[in-house]
N, C-alpha and C positions, 0 to 999 in steps of 0.2 A: 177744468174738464180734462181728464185723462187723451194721453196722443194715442192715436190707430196707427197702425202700419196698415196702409194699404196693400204693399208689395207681399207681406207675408203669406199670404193663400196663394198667389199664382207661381210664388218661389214654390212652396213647396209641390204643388201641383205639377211646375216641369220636373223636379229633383223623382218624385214617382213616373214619369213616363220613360223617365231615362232608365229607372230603375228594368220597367216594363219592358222597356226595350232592347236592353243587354240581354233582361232574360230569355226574350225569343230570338236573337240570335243564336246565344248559349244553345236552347233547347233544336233552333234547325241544326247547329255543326255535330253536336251529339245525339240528337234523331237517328241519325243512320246507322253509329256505331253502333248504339244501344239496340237496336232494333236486331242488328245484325249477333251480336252478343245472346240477345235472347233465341235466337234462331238457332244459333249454332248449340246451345245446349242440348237441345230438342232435336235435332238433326242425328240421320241413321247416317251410320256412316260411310261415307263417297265409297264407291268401287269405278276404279279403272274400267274406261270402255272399254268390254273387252267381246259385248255380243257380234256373233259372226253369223251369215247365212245358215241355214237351215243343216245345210250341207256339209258344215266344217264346223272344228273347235269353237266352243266359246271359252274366257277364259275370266277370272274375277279373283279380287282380294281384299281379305278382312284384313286390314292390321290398325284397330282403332285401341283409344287404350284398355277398354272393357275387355275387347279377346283377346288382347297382351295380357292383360292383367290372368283371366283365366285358365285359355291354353296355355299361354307363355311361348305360343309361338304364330307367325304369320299362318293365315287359312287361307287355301290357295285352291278356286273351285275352276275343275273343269267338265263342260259339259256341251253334249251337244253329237257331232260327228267326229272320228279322229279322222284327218284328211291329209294329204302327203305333205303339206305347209306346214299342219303343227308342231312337230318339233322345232320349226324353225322358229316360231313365233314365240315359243314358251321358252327358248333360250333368248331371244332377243330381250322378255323382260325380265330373263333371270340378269343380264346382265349390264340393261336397265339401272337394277338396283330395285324394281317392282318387290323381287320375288327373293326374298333372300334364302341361305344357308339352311336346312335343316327344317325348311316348314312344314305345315301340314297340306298335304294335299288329298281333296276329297272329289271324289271321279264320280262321273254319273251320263255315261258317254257307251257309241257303238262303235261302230264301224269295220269295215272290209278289208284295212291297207294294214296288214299284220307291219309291214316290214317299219312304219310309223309308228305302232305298239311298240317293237323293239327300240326305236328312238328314241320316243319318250321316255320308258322305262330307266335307257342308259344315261339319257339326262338325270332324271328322279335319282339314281344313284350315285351319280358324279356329284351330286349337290347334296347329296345326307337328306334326301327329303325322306318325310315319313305319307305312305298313304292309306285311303280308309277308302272307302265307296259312302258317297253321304249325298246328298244336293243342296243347292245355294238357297236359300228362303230369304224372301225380301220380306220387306214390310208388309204385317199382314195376311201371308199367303202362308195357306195350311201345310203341316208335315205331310210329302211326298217320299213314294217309295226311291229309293234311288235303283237304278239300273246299270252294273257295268260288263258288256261282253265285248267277246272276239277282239280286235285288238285293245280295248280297254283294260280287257282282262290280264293280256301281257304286261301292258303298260305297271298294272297297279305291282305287280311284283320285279320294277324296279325300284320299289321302296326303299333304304336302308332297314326299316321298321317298317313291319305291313300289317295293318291290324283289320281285324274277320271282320264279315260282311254279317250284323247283327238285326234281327226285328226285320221290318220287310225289306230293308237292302239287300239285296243277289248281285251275285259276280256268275260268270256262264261263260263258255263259249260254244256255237253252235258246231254240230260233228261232220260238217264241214268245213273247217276251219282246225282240225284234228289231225295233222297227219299221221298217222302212223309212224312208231319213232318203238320200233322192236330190236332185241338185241339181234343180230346177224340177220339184218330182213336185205333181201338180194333186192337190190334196185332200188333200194330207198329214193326219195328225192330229194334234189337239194335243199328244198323248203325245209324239209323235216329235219336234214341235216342243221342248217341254220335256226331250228325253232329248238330243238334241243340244244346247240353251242348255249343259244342266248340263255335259256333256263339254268343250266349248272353255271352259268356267267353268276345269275340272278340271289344264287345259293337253294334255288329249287330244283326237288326230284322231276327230271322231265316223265319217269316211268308214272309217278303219280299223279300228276298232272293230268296223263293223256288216259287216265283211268273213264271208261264212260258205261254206262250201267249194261248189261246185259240178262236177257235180252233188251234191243234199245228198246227205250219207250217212246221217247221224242228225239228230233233231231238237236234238241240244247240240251246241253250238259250244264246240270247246274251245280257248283257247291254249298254246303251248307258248311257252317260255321266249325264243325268237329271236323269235318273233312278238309278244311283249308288250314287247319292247324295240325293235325292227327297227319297231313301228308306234308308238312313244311312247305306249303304254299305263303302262309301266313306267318308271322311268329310275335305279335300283339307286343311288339315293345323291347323285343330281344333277341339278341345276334344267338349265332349256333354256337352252342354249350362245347366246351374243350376241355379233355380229359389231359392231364398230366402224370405218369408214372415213372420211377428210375427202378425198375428190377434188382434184385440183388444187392436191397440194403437194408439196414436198421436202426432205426424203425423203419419199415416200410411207409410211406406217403404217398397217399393219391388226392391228388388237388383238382376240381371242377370248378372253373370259371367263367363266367357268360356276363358279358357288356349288357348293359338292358339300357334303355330311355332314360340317360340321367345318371349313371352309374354303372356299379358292376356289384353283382355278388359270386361270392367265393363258398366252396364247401371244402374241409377238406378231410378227409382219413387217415388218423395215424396209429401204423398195426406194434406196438413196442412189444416185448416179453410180458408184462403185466397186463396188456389187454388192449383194445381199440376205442380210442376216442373217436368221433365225430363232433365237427364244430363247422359254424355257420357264419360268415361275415356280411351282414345286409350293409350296404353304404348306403348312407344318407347323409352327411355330410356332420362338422364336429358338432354344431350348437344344437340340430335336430335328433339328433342321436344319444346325446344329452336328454331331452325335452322327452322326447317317446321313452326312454327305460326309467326315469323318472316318473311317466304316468304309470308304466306295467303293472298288472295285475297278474298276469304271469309268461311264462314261455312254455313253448313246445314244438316238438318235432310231428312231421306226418309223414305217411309211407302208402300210399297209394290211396292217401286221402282219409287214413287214419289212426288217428295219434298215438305215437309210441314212450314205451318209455312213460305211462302219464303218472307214476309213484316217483317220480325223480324229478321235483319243482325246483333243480336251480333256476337263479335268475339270469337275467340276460346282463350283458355287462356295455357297457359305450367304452370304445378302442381305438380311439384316436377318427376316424371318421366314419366308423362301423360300430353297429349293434352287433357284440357278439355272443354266441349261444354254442354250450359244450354240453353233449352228454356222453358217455359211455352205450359201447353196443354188443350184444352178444354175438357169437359168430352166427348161429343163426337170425338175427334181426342183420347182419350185415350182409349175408346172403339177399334179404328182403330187400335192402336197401341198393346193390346193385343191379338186380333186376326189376327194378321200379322202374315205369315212365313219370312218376309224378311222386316228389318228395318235398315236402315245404318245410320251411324255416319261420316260426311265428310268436311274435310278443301282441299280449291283448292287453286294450288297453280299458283304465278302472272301470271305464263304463262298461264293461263287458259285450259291449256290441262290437265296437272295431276294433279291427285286428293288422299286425303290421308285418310284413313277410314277404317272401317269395318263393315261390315251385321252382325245379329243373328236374330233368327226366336220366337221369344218369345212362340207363338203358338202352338213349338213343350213340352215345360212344363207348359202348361196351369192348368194342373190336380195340380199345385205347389202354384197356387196363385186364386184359382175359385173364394172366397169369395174377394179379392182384389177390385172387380169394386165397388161391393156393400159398404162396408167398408166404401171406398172411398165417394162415395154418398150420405152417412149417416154424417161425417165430414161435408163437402162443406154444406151440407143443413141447417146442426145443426146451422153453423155460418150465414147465411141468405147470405153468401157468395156469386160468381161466378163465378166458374174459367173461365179464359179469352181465 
């Protein structure tokens, strides 16, 4: 008769509960991680306390890796009232380490303490921030207009970069809150005296600034988007444009160059005996610059928004970190070209939809280069020349 183990079934039967039993340890100590792992996928991301009474600043920040990855820079929302504290509190986390270098800040704020406007502002500028008028949107809650006056309105033109108030965002200040800031006005006040310093501080026209409709219609003065740009309240990404001339040479050379968000582009003019070139330096840096004139479809010039030159398809060329673009101009298109507010620089690309470039308004540093046409004129003729 064949031997039985008895012992076999309940051997193996403790060898499974042990089994059983490691695994629900396992699964309690990793329960939480996992649980926690899965949360934080799904998870909006944290913003510093930073809501304040009714009364005063609020203050908030994105910096998750999605709007790194997008903006490429920290978003830095303040809203609420500006109140005599805030500047203090919005340095405390710039230097935190909250609020770094160069962010964006989007304003949607009131308030009465101008001389807090100014504060803030010279902060926003001591730190290379860039600002917008936007509001914070948490999870779920619909696009709201954003709102920025009176001292917010100062504030926002301590930007380094100040980009217009677009779609239902307004910036305003109400006309009181307007001193009057005229040239030889007897008895000015000191406010006005102090609200204009701060503006030519800001690199804004305080003359156009203090522009408000007439006759009034309302006691707020609002801008719209051509007006905060058209008077240099704004400048969407780009420091003020700088004319360079040396009289009394040849070829003559006049170079315009303007820092923008990221870069800088160059124009420049050169007047020789055989005639004037213009040429155009976009940076974008070496391997990009590369990559866009490799897709080109073509290049071209604009002169107050339309294209010149368009029988003359060179291409654009990549120059060490710049796309560059050369054409010849006649004296009359160079006439056009420095009375222009708006002249672009532009390579399209194959799909024929985008296009890659930038505007500068030469017009607005004219007083940089007066004697330039004439200069020029004197060249070309001396040689029996004609530019083409």
């Amino acid at each position: 008769m064949p031997s039985v183990n008895v012992y076999q079934r309940p051997v193996r039967a403790i060898t499974w509960l042990r089994r059983l039993l490691a695994a629900m340890v396992l699964a309690a100590c990793l329960g939480p991680l996992l649980a926690h792992a899965r949360t934080s996928k799904v998870r909006e991301p944290a913003l510093p306390p930073g809501d304040m009474p009714a009364n005063q600043l609020s203050m908030a920040v994105k910096n998750d890796r999605l709007t790194l990855a997008v903006a490429k820079a920290t978003q830095v929302y303040l809203y609420g009232v500006i109140d005599a504290d805030a500047p203090q509190r919005f340095d405390a986390w710039v230097k935190a380490g909250k609020i770094p270098t160069g962010s964006d800040v989007y304003l949607d704020a009131s308030g009465e303490d101008m001389g807090a406007g100014f504060a803030l502002g010279r902060l926003f500028r001591s730190s290379g921030m860039v600002t917008h008028v936007g509001t914070l949107r948490r999870p779920g809650e619909p696009p709201k207009a954003a709102l920025c006056t009176d001292a917010c309105a100062y504030a926002y033109l301590g930007g380094l970069y100040r980009w217009s108030a677009s779609g239902m965002d307004r910036i305003g200040v109400h006309q009181s809150h307007v001193p009057a800031i005229r040239k030889n006005e007897a008895g000015r006040s000191q406010a006005a005296d102090e609200a204009a310093a701060y503006l030519k501080s800001m690199d804004a026209n305080p003359w156009a600034f203090y522009r408000a409709p007439t006759p009034p219609r309302t006691d707020m003065v609002w801008f719209d988007a051509d007006q905060l740009l058209g008077w240099g309240l704004s400048n969407n990404g780009r420091q003020p444009l700088i004319a360079s001339y040396q009289p009394a040479t040849v070829p003559a050379t006049l170079t315009f160059s303007q820092i923008v968000r990221g870069g800088d582009n160059k124009v420049t003019l050169v007047c020789a005996p055989e005639g004037v070139t213009l040429t155009a330096y976009y940076t974008v840096g070496r391997e990009r610059a590369r990559q866009l004139v490799a897709r080109e479809s073509r290049a071209y010039f604009e002169i107050n928004e339309q294209e010149v030159m368009p029988q003359q398809g060179g291409r654009a060329r990549a120059v060490d970190d710049a796309i560059v673009l050369s054409r010849p101009l006649s004296m009359e298109q160079l006439t056009s070209f420095l009375a222009t507010y708006s002249m672009g620089a532009w390579i399209k690309d194959k799909s024929g939809v985008v296009r890659y470039g930038f505007t500068m308004g030469p017009a607005r540093v004219k007083d940089s280069y007066a004697s330039y046409f004439a200069d020029c004129q004197k060249i070309v003729q001396r040689s029996g020349a004609h530019a083409p």
